[in-house]
N, C-alpha and C positions, 0 to 999 in steps of 0.2 A: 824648919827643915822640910824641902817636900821630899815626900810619900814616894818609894820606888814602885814602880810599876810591879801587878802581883806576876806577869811570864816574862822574863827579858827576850826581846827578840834573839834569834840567835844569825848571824851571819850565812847570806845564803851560798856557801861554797859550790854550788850546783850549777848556780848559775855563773858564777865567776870561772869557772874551768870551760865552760862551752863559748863565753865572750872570748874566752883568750885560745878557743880551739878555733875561733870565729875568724878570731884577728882582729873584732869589731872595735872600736872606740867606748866608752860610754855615747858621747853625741850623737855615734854614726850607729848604734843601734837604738837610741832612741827615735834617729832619723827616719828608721826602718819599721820598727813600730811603727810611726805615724802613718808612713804611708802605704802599710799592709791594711791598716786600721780602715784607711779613707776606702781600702778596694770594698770591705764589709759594711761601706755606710755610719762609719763609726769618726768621730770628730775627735781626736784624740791630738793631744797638745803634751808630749813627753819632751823634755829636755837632759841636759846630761844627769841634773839635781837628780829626776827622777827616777835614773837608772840606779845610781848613787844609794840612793832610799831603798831600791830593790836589794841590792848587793846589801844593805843591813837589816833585811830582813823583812820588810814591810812586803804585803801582799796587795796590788793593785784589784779594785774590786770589776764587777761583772764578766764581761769577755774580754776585760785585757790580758790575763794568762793566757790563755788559746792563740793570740794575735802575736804575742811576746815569741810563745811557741814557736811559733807559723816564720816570723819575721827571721829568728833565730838556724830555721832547717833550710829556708830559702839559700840565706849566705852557707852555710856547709853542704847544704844538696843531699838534705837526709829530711826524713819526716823527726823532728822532736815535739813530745809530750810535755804536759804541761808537769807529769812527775819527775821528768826529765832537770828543768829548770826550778824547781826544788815551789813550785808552787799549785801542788795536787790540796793543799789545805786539808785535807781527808777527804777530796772527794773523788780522789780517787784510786782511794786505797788498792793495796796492791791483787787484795783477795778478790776485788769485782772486778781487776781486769779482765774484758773479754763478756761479763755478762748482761751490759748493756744495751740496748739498739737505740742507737744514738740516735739524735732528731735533725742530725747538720751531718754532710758531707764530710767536712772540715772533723769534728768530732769522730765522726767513722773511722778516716782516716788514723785517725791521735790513737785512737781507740784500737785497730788491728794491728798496728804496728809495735805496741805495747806490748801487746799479747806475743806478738812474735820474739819481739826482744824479750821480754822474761821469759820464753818456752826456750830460746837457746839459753838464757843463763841458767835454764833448770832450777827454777823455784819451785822450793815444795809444795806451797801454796794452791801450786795449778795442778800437778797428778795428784797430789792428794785428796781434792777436793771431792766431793758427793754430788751427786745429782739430785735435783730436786724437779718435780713435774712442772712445778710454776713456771724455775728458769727458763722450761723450753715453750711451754704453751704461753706468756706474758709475749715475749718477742713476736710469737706469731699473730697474736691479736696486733700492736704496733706496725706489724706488716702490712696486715689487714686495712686498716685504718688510716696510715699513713699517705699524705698527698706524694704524688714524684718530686724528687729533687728537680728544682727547675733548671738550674746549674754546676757543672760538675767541673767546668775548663779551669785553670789556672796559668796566668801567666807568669810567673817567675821558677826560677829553676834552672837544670838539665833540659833541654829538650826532649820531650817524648813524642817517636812516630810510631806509626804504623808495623813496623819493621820489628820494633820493641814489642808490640803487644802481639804477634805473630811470634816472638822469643820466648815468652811466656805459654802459649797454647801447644808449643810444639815440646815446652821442656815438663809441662804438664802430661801431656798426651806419653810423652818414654817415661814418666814416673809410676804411669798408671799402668804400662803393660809390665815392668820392673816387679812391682807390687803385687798386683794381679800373678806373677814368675814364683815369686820370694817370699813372699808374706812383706806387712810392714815392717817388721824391726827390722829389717835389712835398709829397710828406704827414710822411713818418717824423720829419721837426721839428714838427711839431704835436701828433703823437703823442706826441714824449719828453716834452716841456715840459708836456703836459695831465697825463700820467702823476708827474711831478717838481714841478710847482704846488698841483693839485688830487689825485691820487688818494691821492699819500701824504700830505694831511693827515686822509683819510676811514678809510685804515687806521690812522693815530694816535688816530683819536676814540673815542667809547662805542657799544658798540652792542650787542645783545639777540643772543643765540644765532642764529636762525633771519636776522635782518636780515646777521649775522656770516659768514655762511658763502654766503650768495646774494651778498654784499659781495666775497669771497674768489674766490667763481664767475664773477662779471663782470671782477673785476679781472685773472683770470688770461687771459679771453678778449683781452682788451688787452694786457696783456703780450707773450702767445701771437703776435697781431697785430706787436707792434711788433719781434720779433722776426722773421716775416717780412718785413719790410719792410728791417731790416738786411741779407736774405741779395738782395732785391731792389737794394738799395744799394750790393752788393760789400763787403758786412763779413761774413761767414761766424763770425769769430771771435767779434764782438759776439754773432751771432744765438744762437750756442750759451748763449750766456751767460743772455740771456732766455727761451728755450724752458726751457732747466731750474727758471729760476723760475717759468713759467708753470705748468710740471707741479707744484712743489710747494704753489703758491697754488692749483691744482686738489686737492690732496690735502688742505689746508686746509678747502676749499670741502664736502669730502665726495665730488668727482664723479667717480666712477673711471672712468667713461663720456668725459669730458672728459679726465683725466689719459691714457688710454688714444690720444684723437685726438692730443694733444700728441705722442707717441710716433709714430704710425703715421703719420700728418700731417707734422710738422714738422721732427723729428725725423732720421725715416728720409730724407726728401726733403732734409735737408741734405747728409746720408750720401751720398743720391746722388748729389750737387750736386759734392762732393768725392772721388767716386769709390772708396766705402767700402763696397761692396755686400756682404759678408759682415754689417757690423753692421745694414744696410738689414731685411736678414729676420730678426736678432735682436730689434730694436725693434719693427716690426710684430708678429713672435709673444709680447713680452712687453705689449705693447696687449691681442693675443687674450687672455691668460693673466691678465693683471691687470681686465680689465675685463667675463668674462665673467660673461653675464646680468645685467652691467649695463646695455649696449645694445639700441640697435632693430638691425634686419635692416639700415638702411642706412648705421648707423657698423662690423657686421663687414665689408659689402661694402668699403669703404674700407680696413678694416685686410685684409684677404686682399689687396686690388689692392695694396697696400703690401708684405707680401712678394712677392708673385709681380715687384713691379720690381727685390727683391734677388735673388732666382733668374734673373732674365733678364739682367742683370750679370755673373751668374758664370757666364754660359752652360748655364746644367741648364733647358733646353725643358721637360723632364718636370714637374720640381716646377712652375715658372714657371705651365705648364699647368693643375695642379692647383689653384695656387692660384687662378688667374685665375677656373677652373669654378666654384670658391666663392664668387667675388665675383660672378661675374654670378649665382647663384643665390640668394646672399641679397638682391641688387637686386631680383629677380623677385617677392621676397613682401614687400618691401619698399609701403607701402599712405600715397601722397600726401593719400591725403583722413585718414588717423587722427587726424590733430594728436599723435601721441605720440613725432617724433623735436623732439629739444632743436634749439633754434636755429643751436648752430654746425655742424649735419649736414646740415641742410634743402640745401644749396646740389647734393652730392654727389648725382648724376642720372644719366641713360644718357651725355649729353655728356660730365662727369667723369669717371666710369670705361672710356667710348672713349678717354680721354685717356689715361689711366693703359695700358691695353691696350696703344694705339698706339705708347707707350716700348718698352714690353715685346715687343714683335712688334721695334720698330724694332733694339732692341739683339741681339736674337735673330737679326738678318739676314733677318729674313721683312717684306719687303719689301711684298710683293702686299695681306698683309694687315695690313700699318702704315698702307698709306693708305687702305684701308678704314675703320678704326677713326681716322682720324684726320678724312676726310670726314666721317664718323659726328659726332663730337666736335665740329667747325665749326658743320655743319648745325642743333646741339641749342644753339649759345652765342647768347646776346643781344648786340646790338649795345655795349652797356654794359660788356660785359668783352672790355676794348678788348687788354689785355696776354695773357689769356688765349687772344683768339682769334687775337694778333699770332704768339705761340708754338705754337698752333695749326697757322697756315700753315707756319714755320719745320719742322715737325715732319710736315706734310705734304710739303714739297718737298723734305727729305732722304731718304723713302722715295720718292719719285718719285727721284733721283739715283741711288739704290740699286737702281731697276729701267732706269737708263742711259736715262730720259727726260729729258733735258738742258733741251732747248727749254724744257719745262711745268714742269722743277724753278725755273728761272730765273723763268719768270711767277707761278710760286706764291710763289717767295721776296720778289718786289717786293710783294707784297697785305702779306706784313709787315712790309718795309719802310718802308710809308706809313704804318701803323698805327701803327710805333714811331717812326715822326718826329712822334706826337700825345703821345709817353710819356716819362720819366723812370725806365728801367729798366734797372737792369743785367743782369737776368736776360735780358730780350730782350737786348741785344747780346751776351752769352756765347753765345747760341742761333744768334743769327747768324753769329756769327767760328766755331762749329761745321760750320755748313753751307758757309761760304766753305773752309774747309778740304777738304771731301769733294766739292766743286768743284775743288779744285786738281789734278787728272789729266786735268782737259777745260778747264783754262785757255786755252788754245790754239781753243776755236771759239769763234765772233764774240758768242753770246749771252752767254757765259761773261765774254766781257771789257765785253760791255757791262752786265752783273751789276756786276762791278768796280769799273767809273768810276763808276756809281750810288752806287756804297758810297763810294767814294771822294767824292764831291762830297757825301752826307752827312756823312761824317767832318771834311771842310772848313766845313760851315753853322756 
């Protein structure tokens, strides 16, 4: 009597329900396999037997899942994963969705799409998750490192033009003044779902070299986007998850100038967020390292004011110092009328990097000149960035507490109180519960407690 096998395979219903959302045959998607296979260089001989054996279970070995994938989104005109078609084998389990930088385009692809599709299903897996320093510093060495993708174009599909990826930058650019208006939790569902309906069937389509990678450049801006909007929303964990894809769909794109802000930008400022200031200034100076001479004067200004907030963290004035010199001196030759910085750097101005200052003075204990730079910062912001200039005041009125002006910390603090009772942000009230904190040793005089009940009967609405 022979021996039954010690795991029975189990039927792969996954894949059975996408053949027949396909329409495909067994033969006619084996047909498809082979000849997605031969575009990869890959000599693959499937017939109907072989689909046959998938449907009971069996796992085809090397890069046949990804190509099966690939073959399978082409006829429906969506990007599918290889967890999709019930052949992640564990590796790609659902908890590392999003925190890998994949080494193939094609994998990128698999990879952000995933990550969108569980963030609308709202798995717990991904706001739940923690941050760790690695997650974010590991990708950026890969960044680092990594040769350009040589080819990005695909021929089968939807057709993708120019037209489409002009749909993308413009639905970007109203999400970000939206946001910028509201806070995130009014927006970051509109974001996922745009991101999870429409953009991953535009990375599934056909599209020309040059259309391919301006495709790859906008999408990662979105991404990039919807990733701070996570850390806006008190998911930290999520966020990481999407900045890394952001960076790699920027390495995609070609734009080490872009792959660089994601670093220096999004990156480090999560670091700070979680109190990780040693990796703060390794991010930022692997932006400077990875992206030199491929920016203008006022995306280094941003990445120097990026290290100098991890030097002011770890308490070293000096470097903090240095760095900071270089930021305000690439801002200086920095030339608003050029038209030659890329659109997602345009925003970064004397306000911005008073901003960034006024952390770096604040954590340094320099008081006198935090709220200098933080005046500075208010005075340069438009009525329109209503969170930024919420966090603003908050950042103003802690350096006023810091020089034991109680009274004027208190009145400054309520200017952002009403701002963020217009908002949906988590970020404001972390900034808040900060400042109530560094109040707590003057709880006891009258403004301090009438601060209090203020908060208090917000907390109550």
């Amino acid at each position: 009597m022979a021996a039954r096998p010690l795991v029975a395979r189990q039927p792969n219903e996954r894949l059975q329900a996408l053949i027949q959302e396909a329409g495909c045959s067994n033969a006619g998607l084996a047909r498809r396999v082979n000849m997605c296979g031969a575009e990869h260089g890959l000599d693959l001989r499937y017939d109907k037997t072989s689909v046959a054996r998938w449907l009971r279970g069996q796992q085809p070995r090397g890069r046949a899942p990804a190509v099966i994938a690939e073959a399978l989104g082409r006829k429906l005109g969506r990007t599918v994963t290889i967890d999709e078609i019930g052949m992640a084998n564990g590796k790609n389990l659902a908890s590392g969705v999003g925190l890998q930088f994949s080494p193939t385009v094609l994998g990128a692809i698999e990879q952000v799409c995933e990550l969108w599709r569980s963030d609308v299903g709202r798995r717990d897996f991904l706001s739940g998750s923690s941050v760790a320093a690695s997650a974010l510093v590991e990708p950026s060495r890969d960044w680092l490192i990594s040769s350009p993708d040589p080819q990005v174009s695909r021929a089968a599909g939807p057709r993708v033009g120019q037209s489409d990826v002009q749909a993308v930058r413009a639905m970007t650019q109203a999400l970000v003044e939206l946001d910028h208006q509201y806070g995130s939790g009014h927006v970051r569902p509109v974001v996922v779902h745009y991101l999870n309906s429409v953009v991953s069937g535009l990375l599934a389509g056909s599209y020309r070299e040059a259309v391919g990678r301006e495709l790859f450049a906008a999408v990662s801006r979105l991404t990039e986007l919807a990733g701070y909007m996570a850390v806006d929303t008190g998911q930290p964990g999520l966020a990481q998850r999407y900045y890394i894809q952001a960076l790699r769909l920027a390495q995609a794109a070609g734009d080490r100038g872009y792959g660089g802000y994601v670093l220096a930008a999004s990156m480090s400022h999560l670091a700070a967020q979680l109190g990780n200031p040693r990796e703060i200034a390794q991010l930022a100076r692997a932006a400077q390292e990875g992206a030199r001479g491929r920016v203008t004067p006022r995306a280094e200004a941003m990445f120097h004011a990026a290290e100098a907030r991890g030097h002011a963290l770890l308490g070293d004035a000096r470097s903090a110092q240095t760095a900071s010199g270089r930021a305000v001196a690439a801002l200086e030759t920095a030339d608003p009328r050029s038209g030659d910085d890329p659109a997602w750097i345009r925003h970064f101005d004397e306000a911005y990097l008073a901003d960034e200052l006024a952390h770096c003075h604040r954590d340094l204990g320099q008081a006198e000149a935090a709220a200098r730079r933080a005046q500075e910062s208010l005075a340069g912001l438009p009525a329109t960035k209503a969170r930024r200039r919420a966090l603003g005041y908050v950042l103003l009125a802690t350096a006023q507490v810091q020089q034991r002006e109680i009274e004027l910390a208190c009145h400054t603090g309520l200017k952002a109180v009403e701002l963020l009772e217009t908002l949906r942000s988590h970020r404001g009230a972390e900034y808040l519960e900060d400042f109530q904190q560094r109040l707590e040793p003057y709880r006891d005089e009258p403004v301090v407690r009438e601060f209090g009940a203020r908060m208090e009967l917000q907390a109550a609405a």
